[in-house]
BAVEXTI-760788 format. One line per 3 residues: their letters; for each residue z, y, x of C-alpha. Coordinates in Angstrom, 1 decimal. Example, Ala and Ser with C-alpha at 12.3 -4.5 7.8 and 13.67 -1.06 7.14 Angstrom:
REM residues 2
AS> 7.8:-4.5:12.3  7.1:-1.1:13.7
//
This chain:
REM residues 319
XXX> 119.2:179.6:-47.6  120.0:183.2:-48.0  123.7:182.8:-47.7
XXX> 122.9:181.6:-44.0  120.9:184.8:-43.2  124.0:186.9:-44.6
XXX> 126.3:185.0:-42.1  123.4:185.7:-39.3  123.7:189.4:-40.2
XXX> 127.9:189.4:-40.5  127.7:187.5:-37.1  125.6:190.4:-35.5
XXX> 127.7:193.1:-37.0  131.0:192.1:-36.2  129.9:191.3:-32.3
XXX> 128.4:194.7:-32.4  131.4:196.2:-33.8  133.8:194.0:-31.7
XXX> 131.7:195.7:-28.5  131.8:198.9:-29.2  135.4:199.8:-28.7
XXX> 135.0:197.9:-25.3  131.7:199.5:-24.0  132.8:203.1:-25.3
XXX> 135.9:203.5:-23.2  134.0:202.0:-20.1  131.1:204.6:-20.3
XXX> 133.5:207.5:-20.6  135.1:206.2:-17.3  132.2:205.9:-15.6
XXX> 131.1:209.3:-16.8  127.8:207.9:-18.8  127.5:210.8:-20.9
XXX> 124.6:212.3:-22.6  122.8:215.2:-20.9  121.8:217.7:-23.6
XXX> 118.7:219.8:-22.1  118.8:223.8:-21.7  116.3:224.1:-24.1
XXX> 117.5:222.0:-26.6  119.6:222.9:-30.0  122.5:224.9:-29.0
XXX> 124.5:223.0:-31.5  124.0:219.8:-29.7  125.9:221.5:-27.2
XXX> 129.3:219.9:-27.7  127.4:216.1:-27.3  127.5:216.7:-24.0
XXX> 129.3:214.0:-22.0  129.2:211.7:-25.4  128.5:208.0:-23.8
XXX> 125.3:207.2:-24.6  123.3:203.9:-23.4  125.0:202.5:-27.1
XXX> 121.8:200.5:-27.2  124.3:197.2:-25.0  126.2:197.2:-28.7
XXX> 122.8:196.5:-30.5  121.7:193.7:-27.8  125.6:191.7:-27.8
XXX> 125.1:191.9:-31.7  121.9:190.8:-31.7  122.1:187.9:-29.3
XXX> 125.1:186.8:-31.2  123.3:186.3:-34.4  120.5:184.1:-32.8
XXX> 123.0:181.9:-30.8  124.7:180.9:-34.3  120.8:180.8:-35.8
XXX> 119.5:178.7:-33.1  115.6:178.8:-33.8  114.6:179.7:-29.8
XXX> 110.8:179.6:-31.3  108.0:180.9:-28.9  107.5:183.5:-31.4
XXX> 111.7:184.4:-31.1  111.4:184.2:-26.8  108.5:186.5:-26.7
XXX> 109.6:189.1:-29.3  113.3:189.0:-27.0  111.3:189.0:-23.5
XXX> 109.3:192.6:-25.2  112.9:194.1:-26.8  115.1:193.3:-23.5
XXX> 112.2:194.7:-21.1  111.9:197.8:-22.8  115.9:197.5:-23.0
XXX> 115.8:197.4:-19.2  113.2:200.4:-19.2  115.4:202.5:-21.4
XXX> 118.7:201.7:-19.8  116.9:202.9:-16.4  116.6:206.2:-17.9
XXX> 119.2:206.6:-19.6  121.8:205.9:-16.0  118.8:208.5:-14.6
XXX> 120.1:211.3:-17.5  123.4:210.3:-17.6  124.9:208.8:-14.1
XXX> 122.6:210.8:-11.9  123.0:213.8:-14.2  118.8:214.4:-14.4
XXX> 117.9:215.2:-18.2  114.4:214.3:-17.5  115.1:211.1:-17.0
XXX> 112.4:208.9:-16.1  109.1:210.5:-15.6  106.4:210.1:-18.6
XXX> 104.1:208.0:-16.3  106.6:205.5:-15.0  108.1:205.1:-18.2
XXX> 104.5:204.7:-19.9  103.2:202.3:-17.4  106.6:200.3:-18.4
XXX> 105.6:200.3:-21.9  102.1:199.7:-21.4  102.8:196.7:-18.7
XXX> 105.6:195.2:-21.0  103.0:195.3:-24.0  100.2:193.8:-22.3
XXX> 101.9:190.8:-21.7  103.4:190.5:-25.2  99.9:190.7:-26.2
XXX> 99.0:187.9:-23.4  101.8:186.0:-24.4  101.1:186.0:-28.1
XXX> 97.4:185.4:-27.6  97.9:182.0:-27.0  99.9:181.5:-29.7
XXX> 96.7:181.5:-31.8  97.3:184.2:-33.8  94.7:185.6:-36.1
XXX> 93.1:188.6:-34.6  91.4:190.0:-38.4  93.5:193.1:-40.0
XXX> 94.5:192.4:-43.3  94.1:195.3:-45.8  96.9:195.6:-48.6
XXX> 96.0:195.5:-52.0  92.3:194.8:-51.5  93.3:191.5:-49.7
XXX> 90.6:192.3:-47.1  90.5:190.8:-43.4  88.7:193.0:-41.3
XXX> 87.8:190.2:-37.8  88.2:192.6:-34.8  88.6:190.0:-32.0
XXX> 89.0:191.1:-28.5  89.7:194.7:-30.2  92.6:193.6:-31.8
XXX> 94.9:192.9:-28.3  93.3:196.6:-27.5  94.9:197.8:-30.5
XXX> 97.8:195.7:-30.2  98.8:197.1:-26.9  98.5:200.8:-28.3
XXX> 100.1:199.9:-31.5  103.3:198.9:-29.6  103.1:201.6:-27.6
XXX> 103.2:204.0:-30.0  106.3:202.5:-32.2  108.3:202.3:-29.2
XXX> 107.5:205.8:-28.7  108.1:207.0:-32.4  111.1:205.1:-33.0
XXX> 112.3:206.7:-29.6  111.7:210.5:-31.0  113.5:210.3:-34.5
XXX> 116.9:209.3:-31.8  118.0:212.9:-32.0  120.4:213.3:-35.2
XXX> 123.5:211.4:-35.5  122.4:208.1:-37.5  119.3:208.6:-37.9
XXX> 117.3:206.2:-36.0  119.5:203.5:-36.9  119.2:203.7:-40.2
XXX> 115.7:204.4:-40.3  115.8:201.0:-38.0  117.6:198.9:-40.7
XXX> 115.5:200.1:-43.3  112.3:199.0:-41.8  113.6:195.7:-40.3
XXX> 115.0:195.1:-44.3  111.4:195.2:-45.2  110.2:192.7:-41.8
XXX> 113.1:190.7:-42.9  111.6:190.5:-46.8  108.1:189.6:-45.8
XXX> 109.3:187.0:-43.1  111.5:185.3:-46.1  108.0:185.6:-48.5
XXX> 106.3:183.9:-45.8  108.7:181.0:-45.0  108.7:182.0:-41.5
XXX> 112.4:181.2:-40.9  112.5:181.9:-37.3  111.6:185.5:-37.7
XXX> 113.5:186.0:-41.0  116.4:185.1:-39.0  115.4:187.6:-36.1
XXX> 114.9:190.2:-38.4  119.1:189.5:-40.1  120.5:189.4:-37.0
XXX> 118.8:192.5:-35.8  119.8:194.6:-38.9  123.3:192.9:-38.8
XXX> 123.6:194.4:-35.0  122.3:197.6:-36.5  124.6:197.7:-39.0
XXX> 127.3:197.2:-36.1  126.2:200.2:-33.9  125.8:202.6:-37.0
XXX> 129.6:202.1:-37.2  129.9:204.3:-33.8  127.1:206.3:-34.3
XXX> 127.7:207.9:-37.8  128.0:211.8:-37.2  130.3:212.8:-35.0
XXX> 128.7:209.8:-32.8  131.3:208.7:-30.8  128.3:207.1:-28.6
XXX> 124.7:207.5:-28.6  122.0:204.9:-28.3  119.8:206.0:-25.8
XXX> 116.6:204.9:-24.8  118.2:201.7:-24.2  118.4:200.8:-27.6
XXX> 115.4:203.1:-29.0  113.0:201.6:-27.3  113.4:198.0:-28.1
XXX> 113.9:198.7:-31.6  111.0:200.7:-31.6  109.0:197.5:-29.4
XXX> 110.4:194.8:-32.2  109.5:196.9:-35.4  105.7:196.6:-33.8
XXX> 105.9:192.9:-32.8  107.2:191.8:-36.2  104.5:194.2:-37.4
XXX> 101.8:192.0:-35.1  103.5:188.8:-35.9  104.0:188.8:-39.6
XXX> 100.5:190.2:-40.0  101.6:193.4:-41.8  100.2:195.9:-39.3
XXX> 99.2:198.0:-41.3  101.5:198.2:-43.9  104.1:199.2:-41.6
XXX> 102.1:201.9:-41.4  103.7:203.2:-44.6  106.8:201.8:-44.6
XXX> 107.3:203.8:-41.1  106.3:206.8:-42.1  109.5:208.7:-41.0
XXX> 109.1:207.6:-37.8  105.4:208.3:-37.7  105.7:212.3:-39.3
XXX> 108.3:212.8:-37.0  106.0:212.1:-33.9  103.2:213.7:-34.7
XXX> 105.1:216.9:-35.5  105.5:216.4:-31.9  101.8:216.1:-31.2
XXX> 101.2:218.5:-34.1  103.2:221.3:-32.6  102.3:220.6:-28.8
XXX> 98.2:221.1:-29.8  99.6:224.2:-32.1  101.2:225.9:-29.4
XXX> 98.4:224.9:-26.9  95.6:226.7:-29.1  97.4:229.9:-30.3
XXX> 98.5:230.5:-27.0  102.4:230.3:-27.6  102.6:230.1:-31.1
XXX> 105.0:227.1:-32.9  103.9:225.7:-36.0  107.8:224.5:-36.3
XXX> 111.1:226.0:-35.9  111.5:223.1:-33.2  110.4:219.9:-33.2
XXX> 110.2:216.9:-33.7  110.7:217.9:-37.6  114.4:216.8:-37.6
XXX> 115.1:219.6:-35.0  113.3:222.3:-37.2  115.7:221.0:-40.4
XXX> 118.3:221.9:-38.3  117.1:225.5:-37.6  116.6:225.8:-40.8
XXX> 120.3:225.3:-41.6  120.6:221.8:-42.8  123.6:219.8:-42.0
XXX> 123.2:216.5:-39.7  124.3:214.9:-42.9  122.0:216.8:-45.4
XXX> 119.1:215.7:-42.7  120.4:211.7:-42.2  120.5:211.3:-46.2
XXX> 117.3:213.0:-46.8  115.0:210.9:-44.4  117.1:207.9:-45.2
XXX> 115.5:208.5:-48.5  112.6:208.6:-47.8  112.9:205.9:-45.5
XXX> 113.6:203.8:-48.7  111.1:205.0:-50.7  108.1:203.8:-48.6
XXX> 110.2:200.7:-47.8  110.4:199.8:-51.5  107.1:201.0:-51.9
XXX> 105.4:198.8:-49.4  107.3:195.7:-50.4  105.4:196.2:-54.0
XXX> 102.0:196.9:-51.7  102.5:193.7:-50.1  103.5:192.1:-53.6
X> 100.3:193.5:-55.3
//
């Protein structure tokens, strides 16, 4: 059984690595290059013009692997109907930033009204699915029944992945492996739970992952824009919903989570001291930086981490 997960995953990553040396060379002709902002770290300079939308590698390796899987269960349609929309969101603001030559990109509303629209029907989608709407608590083994509530904070809780997985995109690496590391730990529980369809959602995603990483490794040679970020971001919270591990994911994302509330953190900071910044920069990558580590020194350290509630969670949810 777990050799035909391994094949899903080696599926996903050579498509992904078969695509990149195709869609790299097409988005340096037409000039899809990344757009660093004024303000941003003037040692991110020299990205500029690096092709970005990299997020197309991730979706060819990841349609690959459930072709040659072949389990098109509701569960499987509805999780790729809530990763390709936000796909379609992202890659609209990443041709605004890079084709159109705006670094704003999309504005915060339109591109929260996506998000919010595209999680609402996930949430309408999966309601009829019968899915229980009680919180399990790990370790105490407690279900907490919220009912109506639940699809409330459902709709938030995808939200706010799509939006944390979306923030830690700003070091070479370091979203994607911070992606494989928690869709490891999706892929674990699905296999506990004999939920085959997801298990083999989960391999084909990391495989395609894995794929992209190959281009994306620092120097990137492409970036993976919000294209990519926020349907990674979107399918991390979905298998979170539909495994039942909500909030265990909690932990095992922590990166993602401390590096988006720095954000928050240092926005209501500067707001109440009238100018002052609680960090160098942030998010808390970006103040790393300033500090003087390398884009290496930065990747292996949250990596880390990264495993560390990862391995930790899996022994929650064992426990």
């Amino acid at each position: 059984m777990l050799n035909r997960y391994l094949i899903i995953m080696a599926i996903a990553l050579g498509v992904a690595a078969a695509t990149g040396p195709m869609l790299i060379p097409l988005l340096h002709r037409l000039k899809f290059g990344q757009s660093i902002r004024q303000e941003g770290l003037k040692s991110h300079y020299k990205k500029t013009g690096t092709p970005t939308m990299g997020g197309l590698i991730i979706y060819a390796g990841l349609i690959a692997g459930l072709l040659f899987a072949g389990q098109w269960t509701r569960a499987v349609s509805v999780l790729l109907l809530l990763v390709f929309g936000h796909g379609i969101l992202g890659f609209a603001d990443d041709y605004i930033k890079s084709a159109l030559k705006n670094p704003e990109g999309l504005s915060a509303r339109a591109k929260l009204i996506g998000q919010f629209s595209l999680a609402a029907l996930f949430c309408w989608l999966l309601s009829g699915k019968g899915l229980t709407t009680a919180v399990i608590i790990p370790i105490l083994h407690w279900q907490l029944p919220l009912g109506f509530f639940y699809w409330v904070l459902a709709l938030l809780y995808l939200v706010f992945f799509s939006n944390a997985v979306n923030i830690i995109d700003g070091v070479d690496g370091l979203c994607s492996g911070q992606t494989m590391i928690a869709t490891l730990f999706c892929f674990f529980v699905a296999l506990l739970q004999k939920q085959t369809d997801l298990a083999a959602f989960c391999a084909a995603l990391v495989g395609a992952v894995a794929g992209f990483l190959l281009f994306n490794v620092h120097p990137a040679r492409i970036f993976m824009g919000d294209t990519g970020t926020l349907g990674l971001g979107a399918a991390l919270a979905a298998m979170a919903l539909l495994l039942k591990i909500e909030t265990l994911m909690l932990w095992v994302g922590m990166v993602f989570i401390v590096d988006i509330f720095s954000t928050i953190i240092q926005v209501l900071y500067f707001k109440a001291t009238k100018g002052k910044r609680l960090f160098k920069m942030s998010p808390i990558h970006h103040h790393f930086e300033l500090c003087g580590w390398s884009e290496w020194k930065i990747v292996f350290v949250f990596w880390t981490w990264g495993l560390f509630f990862a391995l930790t969670g899996a022994w929650i949810f064992l426990a």
